[in-house]
C-alpha positions as CSV (number, residue, x, y, z in Angstrom):
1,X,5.6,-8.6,17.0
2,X,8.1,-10.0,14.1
3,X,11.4,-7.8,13.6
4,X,12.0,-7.1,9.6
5,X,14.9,-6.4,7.9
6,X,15.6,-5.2,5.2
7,X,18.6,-4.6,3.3
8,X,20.0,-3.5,0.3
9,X,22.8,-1.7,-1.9
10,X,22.4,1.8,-3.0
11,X,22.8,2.6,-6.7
12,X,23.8,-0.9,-7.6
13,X,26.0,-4.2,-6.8
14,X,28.8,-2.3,-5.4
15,X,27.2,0.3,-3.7
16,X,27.0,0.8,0.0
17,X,24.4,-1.5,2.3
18,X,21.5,0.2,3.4
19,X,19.2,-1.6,6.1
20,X,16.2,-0.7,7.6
21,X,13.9,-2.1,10.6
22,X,10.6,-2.3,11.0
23,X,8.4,-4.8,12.8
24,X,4.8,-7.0,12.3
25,X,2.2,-8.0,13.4
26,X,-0.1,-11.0,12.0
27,X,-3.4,-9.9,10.9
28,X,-5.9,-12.4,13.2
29,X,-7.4,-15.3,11.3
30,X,-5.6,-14.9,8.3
31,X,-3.9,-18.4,8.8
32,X,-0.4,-16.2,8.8
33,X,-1.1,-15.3,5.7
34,X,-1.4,-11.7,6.1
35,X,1.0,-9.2,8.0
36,X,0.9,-5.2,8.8
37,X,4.5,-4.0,8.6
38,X,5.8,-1.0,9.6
39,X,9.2,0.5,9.0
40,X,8.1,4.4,10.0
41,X,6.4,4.8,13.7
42,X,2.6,4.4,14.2
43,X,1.8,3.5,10.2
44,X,1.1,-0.2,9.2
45,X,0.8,-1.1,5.8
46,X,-0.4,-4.7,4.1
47,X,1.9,-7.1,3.0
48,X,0.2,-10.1,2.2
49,X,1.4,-13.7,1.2
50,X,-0.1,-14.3,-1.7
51,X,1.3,-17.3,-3.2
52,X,4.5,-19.7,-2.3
53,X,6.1,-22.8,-3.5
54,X,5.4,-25.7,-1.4
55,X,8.6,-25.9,0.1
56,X,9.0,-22.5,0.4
57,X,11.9,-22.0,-1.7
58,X,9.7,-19.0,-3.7
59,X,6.9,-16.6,-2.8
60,X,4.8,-13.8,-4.2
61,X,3.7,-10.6,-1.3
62,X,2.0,-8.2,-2.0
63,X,-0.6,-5.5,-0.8
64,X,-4.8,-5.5,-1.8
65,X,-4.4,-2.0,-3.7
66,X,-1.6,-3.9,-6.2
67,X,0.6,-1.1,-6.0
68,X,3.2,-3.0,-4.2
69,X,4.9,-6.7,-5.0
70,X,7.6,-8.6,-3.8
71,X,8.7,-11.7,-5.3
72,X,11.4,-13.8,-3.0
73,X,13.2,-16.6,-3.6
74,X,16.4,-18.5,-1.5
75,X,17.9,-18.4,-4.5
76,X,20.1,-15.5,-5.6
77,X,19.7,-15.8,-9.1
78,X,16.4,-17.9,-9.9
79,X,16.6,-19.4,-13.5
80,X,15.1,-17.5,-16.3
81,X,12.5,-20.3,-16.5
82,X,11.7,-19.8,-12.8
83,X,11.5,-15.7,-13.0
84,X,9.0,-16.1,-16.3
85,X,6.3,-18.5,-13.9
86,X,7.0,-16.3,-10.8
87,X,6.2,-13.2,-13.5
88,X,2.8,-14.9,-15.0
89,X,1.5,-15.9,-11.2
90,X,2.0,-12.4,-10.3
91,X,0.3,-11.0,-13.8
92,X,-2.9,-13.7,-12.7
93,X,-2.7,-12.0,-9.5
94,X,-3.5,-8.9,-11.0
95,X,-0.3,-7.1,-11.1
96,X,1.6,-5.0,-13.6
97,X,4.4,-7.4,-14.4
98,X,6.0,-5.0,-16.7
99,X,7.3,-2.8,-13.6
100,X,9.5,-5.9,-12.0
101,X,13.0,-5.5,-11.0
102,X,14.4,-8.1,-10.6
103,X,17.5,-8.1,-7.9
104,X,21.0,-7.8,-9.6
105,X,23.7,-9.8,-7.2
């Protein structure tokens, strides 16, 4: 099993932390590429690596159904260029890139 963490800030920048934590397991012969996480008892979901940067300084998760997507990056504010290919490589992956948030810090 692999803790997760997650944290945030309710209601914006300022607002107070929230964290929650789960834990995961790798799904077998997926070459680490796939993970069921849980953050509520007994219920797994998918969270899948579906593309990264080489040197892992970005990467696009998601889940088969392409309800859910996740783009991470190490840096806080990724350049407008770097959002935009992040963006298209998700749209090719067959999600709705019109519903991103991206992160205010």
């Amino acid at each position: 099993m692999i803790k997760v963490i997650n944290t945030c800030r309710q209601g914006g920048i300022n607002g107070s932390v929230k964290s929650v934590e789960g834990r995961a397991k790798i799904v077998p012969s997926s070459g680490n590429a796939k993970l069921k996480v849980s953050f509520f008892g007994p219920f797994f979901g998918n969270y899948w690596v579906l593309d990264r940067a080489p040197d892992y300084t970005w990467s696009i998760v998601g889940e088969p159904s392409g309800r859910y997507l996740w783009i991470l990056t190490r840096t806080a504010n990724p350049s407008q260029r770097t959002r935009e290919m992040l963006a298209r490589k998700a749209k090719s992956l067959g999600y709705d890139v019109s519903l991103i948030r991206w992160t205010q810090h």
